[in-house]
C-alpha positions as CSV (number, residue, x, y, z in Angstrom):
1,X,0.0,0.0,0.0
2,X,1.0,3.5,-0.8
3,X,1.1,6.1,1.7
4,X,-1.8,8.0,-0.4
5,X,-3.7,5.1,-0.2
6,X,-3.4,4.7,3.7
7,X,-4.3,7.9,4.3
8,X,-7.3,7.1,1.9
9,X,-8.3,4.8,4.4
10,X,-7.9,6.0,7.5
11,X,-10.2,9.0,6.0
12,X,-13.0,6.6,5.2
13,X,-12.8,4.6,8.7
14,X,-12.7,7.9,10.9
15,X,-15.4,9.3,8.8
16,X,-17.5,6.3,9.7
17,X,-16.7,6.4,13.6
18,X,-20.5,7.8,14.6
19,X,-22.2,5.2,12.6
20,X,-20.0,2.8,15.1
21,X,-21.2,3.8,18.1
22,X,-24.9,3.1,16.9
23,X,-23.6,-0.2,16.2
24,X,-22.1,-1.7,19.3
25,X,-18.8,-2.1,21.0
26,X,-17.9,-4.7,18.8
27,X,-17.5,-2.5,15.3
28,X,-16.2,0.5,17.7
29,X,-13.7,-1.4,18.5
30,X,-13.2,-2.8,14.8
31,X,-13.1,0.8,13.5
32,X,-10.4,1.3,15.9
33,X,-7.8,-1.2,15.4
34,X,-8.3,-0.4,11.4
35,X,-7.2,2.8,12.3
36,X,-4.4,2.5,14.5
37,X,-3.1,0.1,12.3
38,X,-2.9,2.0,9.8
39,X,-1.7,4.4,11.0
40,X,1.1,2.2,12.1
41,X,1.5,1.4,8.8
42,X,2.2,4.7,7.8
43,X,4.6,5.6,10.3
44,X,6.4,2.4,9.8
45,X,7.0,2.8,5.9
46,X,7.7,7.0,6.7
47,X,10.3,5.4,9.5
48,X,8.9,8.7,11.4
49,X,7.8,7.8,14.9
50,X,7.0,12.1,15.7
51,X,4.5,11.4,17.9
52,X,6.8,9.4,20.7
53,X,8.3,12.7,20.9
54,X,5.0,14.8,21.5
55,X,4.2,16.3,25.3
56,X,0.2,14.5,25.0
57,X,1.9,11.5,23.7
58,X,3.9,11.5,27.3
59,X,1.0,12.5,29.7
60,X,-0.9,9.5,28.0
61,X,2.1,7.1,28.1
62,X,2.8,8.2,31.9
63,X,-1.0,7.7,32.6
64,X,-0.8,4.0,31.0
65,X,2.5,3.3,32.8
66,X,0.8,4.6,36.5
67,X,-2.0,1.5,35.2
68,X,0.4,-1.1,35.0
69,X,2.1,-0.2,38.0
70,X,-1.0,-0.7,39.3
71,X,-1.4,-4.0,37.8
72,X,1.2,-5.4,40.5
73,X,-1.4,-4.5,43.3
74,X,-4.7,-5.8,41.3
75,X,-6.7,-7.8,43.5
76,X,-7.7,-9.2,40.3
77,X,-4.8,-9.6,38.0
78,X,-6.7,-11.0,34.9
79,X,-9.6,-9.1,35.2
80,X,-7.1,-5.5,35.4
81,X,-4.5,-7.3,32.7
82,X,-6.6,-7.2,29.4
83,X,-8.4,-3.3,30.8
84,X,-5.0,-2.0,30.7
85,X,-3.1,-3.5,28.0
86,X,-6.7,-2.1,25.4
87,X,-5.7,1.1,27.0
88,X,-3.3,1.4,24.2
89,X,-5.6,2.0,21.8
90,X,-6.9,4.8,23.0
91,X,-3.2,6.3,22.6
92,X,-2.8,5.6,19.5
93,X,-6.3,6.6,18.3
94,X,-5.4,9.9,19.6
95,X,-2.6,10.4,17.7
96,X,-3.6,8.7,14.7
97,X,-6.5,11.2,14.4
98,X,-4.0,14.0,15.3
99,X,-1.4,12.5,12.4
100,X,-4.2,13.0,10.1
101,X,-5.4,16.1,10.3
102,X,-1.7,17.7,10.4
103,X,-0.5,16.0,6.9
104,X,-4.2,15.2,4.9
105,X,-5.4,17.8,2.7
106,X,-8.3,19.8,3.0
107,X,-10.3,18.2,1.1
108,X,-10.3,14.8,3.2
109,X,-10.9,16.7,6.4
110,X,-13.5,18.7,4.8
111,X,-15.2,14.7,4.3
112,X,-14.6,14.1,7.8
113,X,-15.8,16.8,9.4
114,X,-18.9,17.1,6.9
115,X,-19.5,13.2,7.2
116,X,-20.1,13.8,11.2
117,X,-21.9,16.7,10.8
118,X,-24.6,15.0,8.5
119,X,-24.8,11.6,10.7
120,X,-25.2,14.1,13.5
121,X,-27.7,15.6,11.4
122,X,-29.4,12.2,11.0
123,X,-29.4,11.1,14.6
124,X,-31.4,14.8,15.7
125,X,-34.0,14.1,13.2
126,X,-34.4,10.4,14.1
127,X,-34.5,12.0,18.0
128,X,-37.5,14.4,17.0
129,X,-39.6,12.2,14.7
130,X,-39.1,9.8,18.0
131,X,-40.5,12.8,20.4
132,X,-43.3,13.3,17.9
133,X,-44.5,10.0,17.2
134,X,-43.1,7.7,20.2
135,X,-40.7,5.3,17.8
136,X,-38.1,6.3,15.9
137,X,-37.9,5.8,12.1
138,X,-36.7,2.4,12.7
139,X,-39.7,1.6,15.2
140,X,-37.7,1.3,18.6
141,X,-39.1,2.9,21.5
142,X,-37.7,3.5,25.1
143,X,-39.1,1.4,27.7
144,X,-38.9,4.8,30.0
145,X,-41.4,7.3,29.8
146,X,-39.5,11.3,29.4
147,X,-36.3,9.3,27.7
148,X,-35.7,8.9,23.9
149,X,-34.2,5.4,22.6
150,X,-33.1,6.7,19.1
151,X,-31.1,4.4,17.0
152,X,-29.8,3.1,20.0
153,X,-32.4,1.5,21.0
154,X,-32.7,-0.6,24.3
155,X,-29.6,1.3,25.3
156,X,-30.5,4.4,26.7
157,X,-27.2,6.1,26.2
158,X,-28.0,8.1,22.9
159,X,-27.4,11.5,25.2
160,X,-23.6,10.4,25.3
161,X,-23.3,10.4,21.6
162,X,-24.6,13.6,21.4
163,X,-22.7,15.6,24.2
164,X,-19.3,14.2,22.3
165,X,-20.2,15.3,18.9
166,X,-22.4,18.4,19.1
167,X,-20.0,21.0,19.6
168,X,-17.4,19.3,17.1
169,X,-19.9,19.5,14.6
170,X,-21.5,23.5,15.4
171,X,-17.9,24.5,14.7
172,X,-18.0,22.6,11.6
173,X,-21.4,24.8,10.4
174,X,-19.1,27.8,12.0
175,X,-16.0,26.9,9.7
176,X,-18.7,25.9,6.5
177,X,-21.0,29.3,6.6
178,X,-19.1,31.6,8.4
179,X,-22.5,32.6,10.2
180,X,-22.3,33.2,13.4
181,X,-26.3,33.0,14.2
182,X,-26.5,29.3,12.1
183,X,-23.9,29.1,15.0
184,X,-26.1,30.2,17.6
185,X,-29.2,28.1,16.1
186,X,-27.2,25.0,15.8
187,X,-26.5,24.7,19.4
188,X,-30.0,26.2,20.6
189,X,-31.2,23.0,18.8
190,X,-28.7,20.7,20.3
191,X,-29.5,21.6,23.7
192,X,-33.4,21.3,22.9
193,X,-32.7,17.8,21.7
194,X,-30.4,16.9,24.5
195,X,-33.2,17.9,27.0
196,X,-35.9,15.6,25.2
197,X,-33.7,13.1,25.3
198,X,-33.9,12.9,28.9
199,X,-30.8,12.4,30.2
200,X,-30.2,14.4,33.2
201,X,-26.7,14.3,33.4
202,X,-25.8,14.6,29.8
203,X,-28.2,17.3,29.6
204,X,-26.7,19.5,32.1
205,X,-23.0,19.2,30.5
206,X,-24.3,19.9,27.1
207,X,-26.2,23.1,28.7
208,X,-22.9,23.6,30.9
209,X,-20.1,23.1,27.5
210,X,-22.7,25.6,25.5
211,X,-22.7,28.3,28.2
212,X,-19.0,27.7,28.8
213,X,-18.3,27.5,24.4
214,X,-20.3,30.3,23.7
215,X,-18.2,32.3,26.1
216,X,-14.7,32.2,24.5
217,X,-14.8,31.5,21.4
218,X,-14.9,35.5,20.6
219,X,-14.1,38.5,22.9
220,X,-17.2,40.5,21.9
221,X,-20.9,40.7,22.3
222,X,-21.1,39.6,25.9
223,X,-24.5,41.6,26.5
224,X,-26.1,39.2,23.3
225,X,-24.9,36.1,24.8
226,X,-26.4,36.7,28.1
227,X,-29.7,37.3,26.6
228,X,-29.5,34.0,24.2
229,X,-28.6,31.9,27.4
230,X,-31.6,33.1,29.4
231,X,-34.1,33.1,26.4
232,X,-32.6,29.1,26.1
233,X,-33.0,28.9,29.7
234,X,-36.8,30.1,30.1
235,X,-38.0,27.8,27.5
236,X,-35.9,24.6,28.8
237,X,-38.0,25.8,32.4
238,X,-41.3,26.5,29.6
239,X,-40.8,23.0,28.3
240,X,-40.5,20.9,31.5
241,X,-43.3,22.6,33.3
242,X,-45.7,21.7,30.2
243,X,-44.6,18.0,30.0
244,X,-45.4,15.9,32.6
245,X,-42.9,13.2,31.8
246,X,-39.9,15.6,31.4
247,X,-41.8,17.4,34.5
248,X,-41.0,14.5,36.6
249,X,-37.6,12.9,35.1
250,X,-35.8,16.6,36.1
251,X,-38.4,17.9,38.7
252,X,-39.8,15.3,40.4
253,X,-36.8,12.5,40.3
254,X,-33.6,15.4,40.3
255,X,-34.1,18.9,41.3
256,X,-37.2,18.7,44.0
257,X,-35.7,15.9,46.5
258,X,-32.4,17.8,46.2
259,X,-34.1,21.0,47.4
260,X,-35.9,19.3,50.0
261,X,-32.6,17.8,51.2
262,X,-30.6,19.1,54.4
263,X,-27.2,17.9,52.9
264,X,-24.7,16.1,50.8
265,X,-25.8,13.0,53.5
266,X,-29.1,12.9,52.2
267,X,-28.8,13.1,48.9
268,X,-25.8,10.1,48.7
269,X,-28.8,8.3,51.6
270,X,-31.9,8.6,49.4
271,X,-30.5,7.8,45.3
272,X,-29.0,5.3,43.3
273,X,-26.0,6.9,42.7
274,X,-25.0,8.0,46.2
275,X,-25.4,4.0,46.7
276,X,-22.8,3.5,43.9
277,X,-21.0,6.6,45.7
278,X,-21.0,5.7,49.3
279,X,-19.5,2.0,47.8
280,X,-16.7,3.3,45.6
281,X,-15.7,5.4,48.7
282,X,-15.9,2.4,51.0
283,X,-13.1,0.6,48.7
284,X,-11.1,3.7,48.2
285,X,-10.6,4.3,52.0
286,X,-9.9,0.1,52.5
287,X,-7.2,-0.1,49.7
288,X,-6.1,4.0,50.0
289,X,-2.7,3.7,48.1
290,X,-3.4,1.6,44.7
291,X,-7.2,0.8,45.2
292,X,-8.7,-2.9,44.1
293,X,-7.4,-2.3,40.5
294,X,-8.8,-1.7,37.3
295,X,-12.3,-3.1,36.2
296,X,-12.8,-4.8,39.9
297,X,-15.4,-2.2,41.3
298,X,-17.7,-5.0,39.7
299,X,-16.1,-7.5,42.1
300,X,-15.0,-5.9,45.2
301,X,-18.5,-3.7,45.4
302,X,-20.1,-6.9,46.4
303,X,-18.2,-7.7,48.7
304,X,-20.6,-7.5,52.6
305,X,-18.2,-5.7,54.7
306,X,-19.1,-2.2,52.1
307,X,-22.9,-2.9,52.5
308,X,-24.6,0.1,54.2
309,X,-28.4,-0.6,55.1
310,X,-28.8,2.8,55.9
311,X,-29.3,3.9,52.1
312,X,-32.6,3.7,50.6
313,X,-30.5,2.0,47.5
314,X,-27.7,-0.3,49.2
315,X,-29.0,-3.2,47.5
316,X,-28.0,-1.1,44.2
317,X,-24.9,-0.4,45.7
318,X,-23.0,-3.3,43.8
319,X,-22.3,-2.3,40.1
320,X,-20.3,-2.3,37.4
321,X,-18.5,1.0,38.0
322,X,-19.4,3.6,40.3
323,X,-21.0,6.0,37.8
324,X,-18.4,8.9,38.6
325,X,-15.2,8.8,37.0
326,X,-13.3,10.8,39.8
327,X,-14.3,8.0,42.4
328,X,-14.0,5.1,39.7
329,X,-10.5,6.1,39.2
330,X,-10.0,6.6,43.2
331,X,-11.2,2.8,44.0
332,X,-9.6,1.1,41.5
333,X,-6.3,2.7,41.2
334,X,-5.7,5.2,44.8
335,X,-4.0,7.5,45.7
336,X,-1.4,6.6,43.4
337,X,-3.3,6.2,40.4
338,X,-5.5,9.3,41.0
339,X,-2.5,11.8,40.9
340,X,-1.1,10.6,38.1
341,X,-4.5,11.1,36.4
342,X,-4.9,14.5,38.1
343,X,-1.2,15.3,36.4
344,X,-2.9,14.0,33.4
345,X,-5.8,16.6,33.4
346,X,-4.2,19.5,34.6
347,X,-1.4,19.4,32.2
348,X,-3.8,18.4,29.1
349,X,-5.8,21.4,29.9
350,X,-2.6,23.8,30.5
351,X,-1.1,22.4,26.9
352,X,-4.6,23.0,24.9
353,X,-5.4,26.5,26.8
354,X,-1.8,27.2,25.4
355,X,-2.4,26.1,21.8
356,X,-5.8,27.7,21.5
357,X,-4.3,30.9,22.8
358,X,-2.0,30.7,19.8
359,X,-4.0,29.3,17.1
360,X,-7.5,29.9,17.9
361,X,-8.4,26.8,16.5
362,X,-12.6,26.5,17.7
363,X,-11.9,22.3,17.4
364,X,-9.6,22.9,20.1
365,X,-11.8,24.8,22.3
366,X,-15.1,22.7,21.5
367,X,-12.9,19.4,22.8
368,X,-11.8,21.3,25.8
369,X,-14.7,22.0,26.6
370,X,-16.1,18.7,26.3
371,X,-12.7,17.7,28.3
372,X,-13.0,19.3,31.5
373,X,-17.0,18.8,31.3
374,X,-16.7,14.8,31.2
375,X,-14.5,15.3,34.3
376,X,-16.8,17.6,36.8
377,X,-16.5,15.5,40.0
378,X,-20.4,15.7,41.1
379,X,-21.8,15.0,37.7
380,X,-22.5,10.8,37.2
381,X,-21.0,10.0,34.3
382,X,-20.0,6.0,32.3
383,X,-17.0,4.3,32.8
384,X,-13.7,5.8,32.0
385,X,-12.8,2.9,30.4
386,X,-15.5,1.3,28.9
387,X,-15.6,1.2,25.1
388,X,-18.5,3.1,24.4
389,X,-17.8,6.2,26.5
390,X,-13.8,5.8,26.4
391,X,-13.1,6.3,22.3
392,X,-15.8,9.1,22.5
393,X,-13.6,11.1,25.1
394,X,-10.3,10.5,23.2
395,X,-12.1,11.4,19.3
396,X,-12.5,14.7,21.3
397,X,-8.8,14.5,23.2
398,X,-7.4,14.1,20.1
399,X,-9.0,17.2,19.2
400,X,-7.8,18.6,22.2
401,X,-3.8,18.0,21.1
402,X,-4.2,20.0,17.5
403,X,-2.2,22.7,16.9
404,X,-1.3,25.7,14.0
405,X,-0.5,22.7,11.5
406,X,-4.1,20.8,12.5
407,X,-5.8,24.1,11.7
408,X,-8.0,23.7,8.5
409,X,-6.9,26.5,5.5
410,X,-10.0,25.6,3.4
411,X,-11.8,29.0,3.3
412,X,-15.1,27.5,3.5
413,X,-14.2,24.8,6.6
């Protein structure tokens, strides 16, 4: 294979990476190891290893090697072994995705980044027809009243998809028209959608990242963007109050037991996910220094000595992972594992801050954004290592590492 040809390739599969994710772990995973493998290729036949050499390629590598120092501590060494030797494709994803868009041409980001947009496009329509008419266009319907299935169907996780790519693709309309009220529309429409889709959490980051994007991405007209986040605010408030379902998913079920709670205690006492919560927390303070190890919450949270039959949800308690990243990270890998991730983010943030500064590159801001927003501490969020959530954070990370030669020329995009 020619070098031309590779990169041929590597344009088609990233192109193709939202369709994945409505497909299953399985062809995510696929779509992956095509890529990096290529990619592989290519730097093999160019003899040019660059990225080895690259500060995001280091923080990633030291964050990989804190895992498998971990490993030695593992109270589950199989279970920990195959989690953190996978992690390496999430590495090289980045930087194959960053390798690309420094040395392609215009035109096969331009197919990229107009590829997403239109799948995106797809999966908003499919989202509304769904609202409308309680299926989507392929007939599946979610089994929760006030939550939309989409093409996802029995796995309520469509919100996911949509915080990761919704800001990636209103810079795209940005870059395409030039417009900066398409600009304003386009993400007035992405946080409608994200709030019928009904996911609490997901809905609150993409509100949060649209606040936060809206913000910097130009010095000016301040006064105009207070008044669009208030108008988007009074008819998110409009909306709930008229539908009963979406009335009682953020009302009922979110906002009024936390006002009528005293405290933090109450809250982690009286929900699911202060269950999940109060275990992880249990585990971090009984193995403090290198936790239980990676991807054995699912075994050590049901273990009896963590049970805690004072919380309405103990019998909950016992999960996969404990639906916060922040305390996943802390009770599987401790104290030593959750500095070296700390490291990880601050550094990340300081090193895109820095390149955005210089190049003004709205990519690099929308993945920030979306960065620091998948890591708020109080939020719940998925696993930080599970497949579907995982390659969505590090499409937008490797977003995060562009700099002035990942800027696109093309006037148009």
């Amino acid at each position: 294979m020619d070098n031309k040809y590779i990169l041929n390739l590597i344009c088609f599969f990233l192109s193709i990476f939202p369709i994945t994710f409505l497909l299953g772990s399985l062809i995510i995973n696929l779509n992956t190891i095509f890529i990096v493998l290529l990619f592989l290729v290519y730097s093999f036949k160019k003899k040019d290893f660059f990225f080895t050499k690259n500060k995001s390629f280091i923080l990633l590598f030291l964050l990989w090697l804190s895992f498998f120092i971990n490993l030695y501590f593992s109270s589950n060494f199989d279970n920990s072994f195959t989690r953190t030797i996978g992690f390496i494709r999430f590495i090289l994803l980045v930087f194959s995705i960053k390798l690309f868009f420094e040395i392609c041409n215009d035109k096969q980001k331009e197919f990229i980044l107009i590829t997403w947009l239109f799948i995106f496009s797809i999966v908003s329509i499919d989202l509304i027809y769904e609202f409308i008419f309680g299926v989507n266009t392929l007939g599946f319907k979610s089994y929760m009243p006030g939550r939309l299935a989409g093409f996802l169907n029995e796995e309520l996780k469509i919100g996911h998809l949509y915080s990761a790519f919704f800001l990636i693709c209103a810079v795209t309309v940005f870059y395409k028209t030039k417009n900066i009220y398409l600009l304003y529309s386009f993400i007035f429409f992405s946080i409608l959608i994200s709030l019928l889709i009904g996911e609490r959490s997901n809905f609150i980051r993409v509100f949060m990242m649209s606040v936060f994007f809206l913000f910097f991405f130009e010095n000016k007209n301040y006064l105009k963007k207070i008044i669009i986040i208030m108008v988007i605010s009074s008819l998110t408030l409009i909306f709930i109050s008229f539908n009963k379902n979406y009335q009682k998913r953020f009302y009922g079920q979110f906002v009024g037991p936390i006002i009528k709670m005293k405290n933090i205690n109450e809250i982690i006492n009286n929900t699911v996910y202060g269950a999940n919560f109060d275990r992880a927390i249990k585990i971090f303070k009984s193995n403090i220094l290198f936790g239980v190890g990676i991807k054995n919450f699912r075994v050590e949270s049901s273990n009896p000595k963590y049970r805690n039959d004072e919380l309405k949800f103990n019998d909950q308690a016992a999960t996969t992972h404990p639906h916060q990243i922040h305390l996943e990270i802390l009770s599987e890998t401790g104290l030593f594992g959750y500095i070296s991730f700390i490291t990880f983010i601050f550094f990340s943030i300081f090193f895109a801050l820095k390149n955005f500064i210089k190049t003004n590159n709205l990519y690099i801001l929308s993945s920030l954004v979306y960065f620091i927003f998948s890591l708020i501490p109080i939020l719940p969020s998925g696993s930080f290592f599970t497949t579907f959530g995982a390659t969505l954070f590090w499409i937008n990370y490797s977003f995060l590492t562009f700099d002035k030669n990942s800027i696109i020329k093309n006037k148009n995009l």
